[in-house]
Residue frames as qw, qx, qy, qz and C-alpha x, y, z in Angstrom:
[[0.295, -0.045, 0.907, -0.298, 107.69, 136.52, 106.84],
 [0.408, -0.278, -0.663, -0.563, 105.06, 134.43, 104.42],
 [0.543, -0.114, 0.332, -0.763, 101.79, 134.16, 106.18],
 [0.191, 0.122, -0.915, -0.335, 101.40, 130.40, 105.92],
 [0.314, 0.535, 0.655, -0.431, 97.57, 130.47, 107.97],
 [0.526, 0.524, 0.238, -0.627, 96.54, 131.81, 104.73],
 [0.300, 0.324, -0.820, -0.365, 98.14, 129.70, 102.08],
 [0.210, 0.020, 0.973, -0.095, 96.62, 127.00, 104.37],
 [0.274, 0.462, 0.236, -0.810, 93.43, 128.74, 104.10],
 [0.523, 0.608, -0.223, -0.554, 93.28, 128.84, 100.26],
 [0.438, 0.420, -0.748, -0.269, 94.47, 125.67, 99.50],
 [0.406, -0.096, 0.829, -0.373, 92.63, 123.35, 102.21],
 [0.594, 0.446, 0.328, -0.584, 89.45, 123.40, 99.91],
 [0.622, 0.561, -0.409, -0.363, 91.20, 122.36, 96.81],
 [0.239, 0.278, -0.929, 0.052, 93.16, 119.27, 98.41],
 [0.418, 0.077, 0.680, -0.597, 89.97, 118.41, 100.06],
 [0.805, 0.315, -0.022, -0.501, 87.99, 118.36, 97.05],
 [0.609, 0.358, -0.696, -0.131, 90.51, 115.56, 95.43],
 [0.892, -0.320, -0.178, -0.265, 89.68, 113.68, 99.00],
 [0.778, 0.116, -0.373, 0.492, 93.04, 114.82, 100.86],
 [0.466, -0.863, -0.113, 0.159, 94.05, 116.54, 103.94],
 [0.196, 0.804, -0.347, 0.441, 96.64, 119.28, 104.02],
 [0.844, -0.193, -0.355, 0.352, 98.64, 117.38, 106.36],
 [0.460, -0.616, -0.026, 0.639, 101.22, 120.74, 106.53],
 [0.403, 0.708, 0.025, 0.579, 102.67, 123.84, 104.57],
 [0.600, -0.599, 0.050, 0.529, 105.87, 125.36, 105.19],
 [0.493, 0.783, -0.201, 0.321, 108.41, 127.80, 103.92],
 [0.736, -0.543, 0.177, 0.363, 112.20, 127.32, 104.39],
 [0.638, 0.183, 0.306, 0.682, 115.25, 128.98, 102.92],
 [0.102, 0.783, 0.235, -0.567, 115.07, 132.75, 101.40],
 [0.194, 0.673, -0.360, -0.616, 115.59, 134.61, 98.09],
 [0.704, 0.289, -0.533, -0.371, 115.89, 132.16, 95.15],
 [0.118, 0.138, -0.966, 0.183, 116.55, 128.93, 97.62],
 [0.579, -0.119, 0.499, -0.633, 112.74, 129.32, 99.35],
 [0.176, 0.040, -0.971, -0.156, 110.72, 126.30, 99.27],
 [0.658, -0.110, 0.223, -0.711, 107.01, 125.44, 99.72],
 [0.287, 0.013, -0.954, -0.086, 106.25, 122.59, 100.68],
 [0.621, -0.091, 0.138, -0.766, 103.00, 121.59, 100.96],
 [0.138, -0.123, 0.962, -0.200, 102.10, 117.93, 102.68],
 [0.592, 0.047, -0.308, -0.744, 99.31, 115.90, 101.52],
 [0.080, -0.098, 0.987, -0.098, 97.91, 112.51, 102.80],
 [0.780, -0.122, -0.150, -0.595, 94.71, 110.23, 103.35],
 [0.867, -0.164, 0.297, -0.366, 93.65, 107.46, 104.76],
 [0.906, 0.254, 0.244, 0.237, 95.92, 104.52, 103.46],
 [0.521, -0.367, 0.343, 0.690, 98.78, 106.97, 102.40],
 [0.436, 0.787, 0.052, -0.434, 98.91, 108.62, 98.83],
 [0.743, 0.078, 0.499, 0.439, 100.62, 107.88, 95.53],
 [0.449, -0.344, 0.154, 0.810, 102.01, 109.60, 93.13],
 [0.055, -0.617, -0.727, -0.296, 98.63, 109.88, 90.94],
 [0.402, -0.698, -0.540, 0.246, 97.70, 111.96, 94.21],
 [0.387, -0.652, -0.122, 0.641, 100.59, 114.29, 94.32],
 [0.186, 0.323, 0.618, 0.693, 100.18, 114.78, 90.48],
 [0.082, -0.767, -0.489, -0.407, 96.69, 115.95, 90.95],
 [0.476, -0.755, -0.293, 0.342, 97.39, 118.10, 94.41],
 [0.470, -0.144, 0.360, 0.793, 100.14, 119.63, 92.37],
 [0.138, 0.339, 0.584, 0.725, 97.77, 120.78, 89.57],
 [0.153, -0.790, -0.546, -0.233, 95.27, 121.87, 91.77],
 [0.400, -0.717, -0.092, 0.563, 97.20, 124.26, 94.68],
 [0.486, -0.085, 0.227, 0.840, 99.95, 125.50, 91.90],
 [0.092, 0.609, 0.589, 0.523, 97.39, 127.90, 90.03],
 [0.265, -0.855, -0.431, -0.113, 96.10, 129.01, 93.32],
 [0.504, -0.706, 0.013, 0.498, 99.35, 130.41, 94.82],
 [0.383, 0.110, 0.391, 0.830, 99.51, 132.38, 91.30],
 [0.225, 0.455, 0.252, 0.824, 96.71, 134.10, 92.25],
 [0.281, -0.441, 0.247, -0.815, 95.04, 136.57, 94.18],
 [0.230, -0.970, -0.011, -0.071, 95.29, 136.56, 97.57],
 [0.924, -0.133, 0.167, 0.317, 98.18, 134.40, 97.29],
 [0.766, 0.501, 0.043, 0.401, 99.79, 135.55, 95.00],
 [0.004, 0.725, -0.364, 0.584, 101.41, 138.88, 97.36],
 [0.705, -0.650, 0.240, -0.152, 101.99, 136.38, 100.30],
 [0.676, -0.456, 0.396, 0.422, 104.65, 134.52, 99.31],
 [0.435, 0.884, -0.149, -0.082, 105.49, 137.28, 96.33],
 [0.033, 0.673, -0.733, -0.095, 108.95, 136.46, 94.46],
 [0.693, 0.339, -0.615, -0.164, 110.37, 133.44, 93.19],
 [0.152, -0.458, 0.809, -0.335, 110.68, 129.87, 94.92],
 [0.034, 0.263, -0.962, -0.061, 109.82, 126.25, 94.94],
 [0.783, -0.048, 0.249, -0.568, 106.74, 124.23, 95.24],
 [0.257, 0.223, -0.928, 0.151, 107.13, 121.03, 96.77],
 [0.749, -0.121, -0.251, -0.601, 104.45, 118.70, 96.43],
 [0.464, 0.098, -0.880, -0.029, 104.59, 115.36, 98.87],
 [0.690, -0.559, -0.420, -0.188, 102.93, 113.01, 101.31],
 [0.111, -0.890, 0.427, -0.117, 104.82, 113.76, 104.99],
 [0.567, 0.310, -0.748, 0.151, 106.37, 110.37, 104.82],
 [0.662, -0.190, -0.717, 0.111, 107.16, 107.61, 106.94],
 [0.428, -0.359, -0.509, 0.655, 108.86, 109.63, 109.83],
 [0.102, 0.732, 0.514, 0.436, 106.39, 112.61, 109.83],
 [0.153, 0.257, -0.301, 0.906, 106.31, 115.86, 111.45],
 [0.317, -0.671, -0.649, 0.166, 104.01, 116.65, 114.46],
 [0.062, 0.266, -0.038, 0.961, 103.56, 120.77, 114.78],
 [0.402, -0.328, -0.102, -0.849, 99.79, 120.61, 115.50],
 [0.546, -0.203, 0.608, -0.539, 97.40, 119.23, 118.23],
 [0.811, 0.362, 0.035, -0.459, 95.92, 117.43, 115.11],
 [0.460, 0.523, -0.711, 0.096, 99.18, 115.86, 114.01],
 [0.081, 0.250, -0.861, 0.435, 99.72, 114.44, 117.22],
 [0.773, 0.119, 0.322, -0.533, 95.48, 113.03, 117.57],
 [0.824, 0.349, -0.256, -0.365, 96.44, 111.46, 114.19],
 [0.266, 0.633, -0.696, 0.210, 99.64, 110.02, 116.05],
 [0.622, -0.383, 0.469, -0.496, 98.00, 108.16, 118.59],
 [0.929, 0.274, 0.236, -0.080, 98.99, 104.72, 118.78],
 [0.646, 0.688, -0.244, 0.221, 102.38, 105.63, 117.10],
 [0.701, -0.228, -0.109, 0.667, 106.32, 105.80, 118.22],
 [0.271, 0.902, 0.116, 0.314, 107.15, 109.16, 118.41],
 [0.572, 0.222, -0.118, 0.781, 110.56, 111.28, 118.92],
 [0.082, -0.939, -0.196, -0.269, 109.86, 114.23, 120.95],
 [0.529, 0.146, -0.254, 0.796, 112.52, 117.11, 122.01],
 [0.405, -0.774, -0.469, 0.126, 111.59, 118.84, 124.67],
 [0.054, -0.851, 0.137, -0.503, 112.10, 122.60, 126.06],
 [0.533, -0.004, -0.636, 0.558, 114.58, 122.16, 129.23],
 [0.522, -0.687, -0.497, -0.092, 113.67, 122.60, 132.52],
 [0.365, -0.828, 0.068, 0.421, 116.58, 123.98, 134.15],
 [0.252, 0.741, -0.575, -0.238, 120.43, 125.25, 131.89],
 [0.634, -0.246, 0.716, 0.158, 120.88, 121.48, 130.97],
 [0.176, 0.098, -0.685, -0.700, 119.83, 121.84, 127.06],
 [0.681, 0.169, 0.011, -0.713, 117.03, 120.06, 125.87],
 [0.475, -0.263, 0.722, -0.428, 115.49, 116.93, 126.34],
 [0.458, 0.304, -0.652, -0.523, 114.73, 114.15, 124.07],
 [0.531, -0.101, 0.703, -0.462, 112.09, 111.34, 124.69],
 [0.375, 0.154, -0.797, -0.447, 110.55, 108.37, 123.13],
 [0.177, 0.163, 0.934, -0.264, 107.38, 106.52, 123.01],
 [0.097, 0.323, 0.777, 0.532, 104.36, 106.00, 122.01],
 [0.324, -0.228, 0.060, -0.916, 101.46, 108.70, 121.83],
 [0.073, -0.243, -0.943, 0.214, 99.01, 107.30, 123.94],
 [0.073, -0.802, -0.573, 0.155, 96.18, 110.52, 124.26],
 [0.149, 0.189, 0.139, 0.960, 96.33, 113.92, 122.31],
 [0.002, 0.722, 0.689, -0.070, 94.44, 116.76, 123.09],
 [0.171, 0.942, 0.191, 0.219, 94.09, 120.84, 122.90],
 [0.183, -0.925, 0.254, -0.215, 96.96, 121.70, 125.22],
 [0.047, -0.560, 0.827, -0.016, 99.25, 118.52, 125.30],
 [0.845, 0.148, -0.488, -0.163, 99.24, 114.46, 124.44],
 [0.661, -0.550, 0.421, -0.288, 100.18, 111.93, 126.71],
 [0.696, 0.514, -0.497, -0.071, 103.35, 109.63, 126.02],
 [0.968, -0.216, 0.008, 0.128, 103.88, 106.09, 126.98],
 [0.513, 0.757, -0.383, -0.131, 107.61, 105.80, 127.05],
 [0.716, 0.324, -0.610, -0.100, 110.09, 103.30, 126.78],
 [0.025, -0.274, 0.757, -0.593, 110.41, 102.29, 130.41],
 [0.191, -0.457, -0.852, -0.169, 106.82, 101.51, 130.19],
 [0.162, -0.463, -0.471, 0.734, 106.06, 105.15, 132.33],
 [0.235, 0.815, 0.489, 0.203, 103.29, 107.36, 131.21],
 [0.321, -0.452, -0.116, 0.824, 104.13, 111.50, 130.96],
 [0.298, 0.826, 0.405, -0.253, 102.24, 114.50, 130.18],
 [0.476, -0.109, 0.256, 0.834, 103.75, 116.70, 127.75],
 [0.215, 0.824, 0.197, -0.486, 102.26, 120.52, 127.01],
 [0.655, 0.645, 0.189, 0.346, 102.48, 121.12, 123.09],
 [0.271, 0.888, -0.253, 0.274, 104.46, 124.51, 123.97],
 [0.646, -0.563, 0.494, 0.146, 107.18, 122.24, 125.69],
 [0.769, 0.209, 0.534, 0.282, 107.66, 120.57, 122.59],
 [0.016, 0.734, -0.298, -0.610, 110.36, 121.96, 120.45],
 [0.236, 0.400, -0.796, -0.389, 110.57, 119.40, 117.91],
 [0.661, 0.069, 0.690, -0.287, 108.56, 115.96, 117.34],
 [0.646, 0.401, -0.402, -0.510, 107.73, 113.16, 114.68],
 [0.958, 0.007, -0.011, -0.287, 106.68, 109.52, 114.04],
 [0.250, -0.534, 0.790, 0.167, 109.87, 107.04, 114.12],
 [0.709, 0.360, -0.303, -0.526, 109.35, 104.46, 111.70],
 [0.551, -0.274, 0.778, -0.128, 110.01, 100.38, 113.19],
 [0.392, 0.300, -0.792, -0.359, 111.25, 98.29, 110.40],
 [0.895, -0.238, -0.337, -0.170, 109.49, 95.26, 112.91],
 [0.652, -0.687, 0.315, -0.057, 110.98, 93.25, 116.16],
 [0.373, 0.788, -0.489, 0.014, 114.37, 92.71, 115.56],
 [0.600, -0.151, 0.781, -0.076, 115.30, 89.76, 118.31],
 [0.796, 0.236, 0.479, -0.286, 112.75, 87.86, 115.69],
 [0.591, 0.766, -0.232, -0.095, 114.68, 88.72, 112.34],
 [0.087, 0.659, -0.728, 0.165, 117.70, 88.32, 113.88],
 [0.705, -0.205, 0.603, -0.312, 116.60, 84.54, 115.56],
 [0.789, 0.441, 0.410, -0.122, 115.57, 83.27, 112.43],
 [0.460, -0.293, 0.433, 0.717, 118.59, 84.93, 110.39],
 [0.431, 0.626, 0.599, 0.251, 115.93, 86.47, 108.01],
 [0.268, -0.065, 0.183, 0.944, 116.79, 89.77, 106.22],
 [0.238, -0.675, -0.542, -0.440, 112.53, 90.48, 106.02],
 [0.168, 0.202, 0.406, -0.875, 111.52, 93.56, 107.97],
 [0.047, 0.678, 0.728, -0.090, 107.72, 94.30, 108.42],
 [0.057, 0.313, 0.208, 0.925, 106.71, 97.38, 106.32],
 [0.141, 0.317, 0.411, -0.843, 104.48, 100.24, 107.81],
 [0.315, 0.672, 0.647, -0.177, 100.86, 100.54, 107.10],
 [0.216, 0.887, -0.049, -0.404, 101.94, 103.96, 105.02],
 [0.634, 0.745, 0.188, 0.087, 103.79, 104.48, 102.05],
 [0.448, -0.249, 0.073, 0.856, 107.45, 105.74, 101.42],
 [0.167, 0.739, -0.028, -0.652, 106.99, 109.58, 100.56],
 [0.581, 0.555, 0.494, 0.331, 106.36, 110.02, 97.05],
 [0.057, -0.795, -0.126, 0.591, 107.52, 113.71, 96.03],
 [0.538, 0.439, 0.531, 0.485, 107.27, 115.79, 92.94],
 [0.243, -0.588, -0.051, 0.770, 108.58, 119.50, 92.09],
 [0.245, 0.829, 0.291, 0.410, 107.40, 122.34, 90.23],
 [0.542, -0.288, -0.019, 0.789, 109.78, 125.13, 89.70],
 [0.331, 0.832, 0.422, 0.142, 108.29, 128.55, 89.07]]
């Protein structure tokens, strides 16, 4: 199992210095398929300038010490922003969500499976966020209820496109993911 609290660790300080937040870092897959993937953003979104330099600066570090025996052996590094529909893992994700649509899949309550809601994040804090949803009803939700979550992306109000017969959608305030691989 990689230890990814210390990849974050060692690479927060270097995407900070180029005036970006470690958004996330994962590992998925095993033997020659793994993948890092390390998320990058800012304020206004990032470009591909961005994931150029974030690239150059992390890739060094997870060649050496202490890195370099946590995620030991061969596998990807995947450099991007988290895109439109983002993941939400941390209390911090979901502060930065506020104000957003979000997807959230929920831990079941009794043997009925799991539960899948929508709306918008209205109040995040240390132990759960509070979500408007689409009925117009408010509802707590505890982060360790939350098996799954992320941002839904609204091309704009569709009635209006569709009144007017216009084929224009309203673009999001963010960027489409930009992404760029280095294969060691």
């Amino acid at each position: 199992m990689v230890d990814v609290d210390t990849i974050v660790q060692e690479l927060a300080p270097a995407v900070t210095e180029l005036g970006l937040d470690l958004y996330d870092v994962n590992v998925s897959g095993a033997g020659k398929a793994r993948i890092l993937r390390v998320m990058v953003d800012r304020d206004g979104g990032v470009d591909l300038e961005a994931i150029a330099a974030a690239t150059q600066a992390v890739s060094p570090l997870l060649d050496a010490p202490p890195l370099d025996s946590v995620i030991a052996g061969p596998y990807a590094l995947e450099v991007s922003s988290p895109g439109l529909e983002r993941p939400l893992r941390t209390p911090a994700h979901f502060v930065r969500a506020v104000g957003e649509t979000v997807s959230v899949k929920t831990r079941a309550a009794d043997d009925h499976g799991a539960r899948r809601v929508h709306g918008v994040v209205t109040s995040a804090h240390d132990t759960g966020f509070e979500l408007t949803l689409d009925d117009g009803t408010a509802q707590q939700l505890a982060y360790d209820d939350v098996t799954q979550a992320h941002t839904v992306f609204q091309w704009g109000d569709d009635t209006k496109s569709s009144k007017r017969g216009s084929t224009k959608s309203t673009k999001s305030k963010r960027p489409t993911s930009q992404r760029e691989s280095v294969r060691r």
